[in-house]
C-alpha positions as MATLAB code, in Angstrom:
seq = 'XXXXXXXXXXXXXXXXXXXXXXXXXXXXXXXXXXXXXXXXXXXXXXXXXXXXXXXXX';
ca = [
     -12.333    0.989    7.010;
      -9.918   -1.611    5.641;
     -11.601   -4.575    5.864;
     -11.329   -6.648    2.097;
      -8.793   -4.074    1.073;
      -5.355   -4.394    0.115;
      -2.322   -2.723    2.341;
       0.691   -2.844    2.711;
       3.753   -0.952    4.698;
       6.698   -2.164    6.585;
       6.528   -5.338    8.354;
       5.659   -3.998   11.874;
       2.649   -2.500   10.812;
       1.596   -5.938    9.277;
      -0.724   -7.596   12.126;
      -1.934   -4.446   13.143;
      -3.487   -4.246    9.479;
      -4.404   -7.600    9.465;
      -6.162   -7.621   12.285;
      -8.457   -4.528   11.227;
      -9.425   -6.550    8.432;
      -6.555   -5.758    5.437;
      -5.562   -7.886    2.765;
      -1.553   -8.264    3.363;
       0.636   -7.403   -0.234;
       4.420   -8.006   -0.206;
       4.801   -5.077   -3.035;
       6.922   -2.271   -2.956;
       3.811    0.019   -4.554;
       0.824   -0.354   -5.819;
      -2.948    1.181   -5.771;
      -6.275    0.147   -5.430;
      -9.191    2.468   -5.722;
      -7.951    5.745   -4.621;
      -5.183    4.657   -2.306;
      -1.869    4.127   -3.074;
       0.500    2.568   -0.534;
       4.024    1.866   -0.173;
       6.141   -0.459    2.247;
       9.379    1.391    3.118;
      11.828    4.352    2.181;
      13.644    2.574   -0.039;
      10.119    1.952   -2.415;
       9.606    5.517   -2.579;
      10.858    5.459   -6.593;
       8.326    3.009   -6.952;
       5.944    4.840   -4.706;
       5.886    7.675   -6.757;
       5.758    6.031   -9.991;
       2.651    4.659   -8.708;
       1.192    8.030   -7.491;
       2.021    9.622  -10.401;
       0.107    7.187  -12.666;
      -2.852    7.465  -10.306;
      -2.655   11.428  -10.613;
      -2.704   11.455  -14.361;
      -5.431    9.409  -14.706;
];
């Protein structure tokens, strides 16, 4: 499902993406395609700057 794509979420969920075929990014947001993703709680302003440029789109 992930394989090529980009992911990314707190470090302990890092290998476990990795190893289903994810492309690591050290970013606090960002989207690709229809996703976007977020690392921690303390990137939800970015989070949610992100989602809310994908929504307006």
């Amino acid at each position: 499902m992930y394989k090529g794509k980009q992911a990314t979420g707190s470090t302990g969920i890092k290998d476990d993406m990795e190893n289903a075929g994810a492309v690591w990014v050290d970013a606090p947001a960002f989207r690709e395609e229809n996703r976007v993703w977020g690392r921690v709680v303390e990137d939800i302003p970015d989070y949610c700057r992100e989602l809310v440029k994908a929504l307006s789109e």
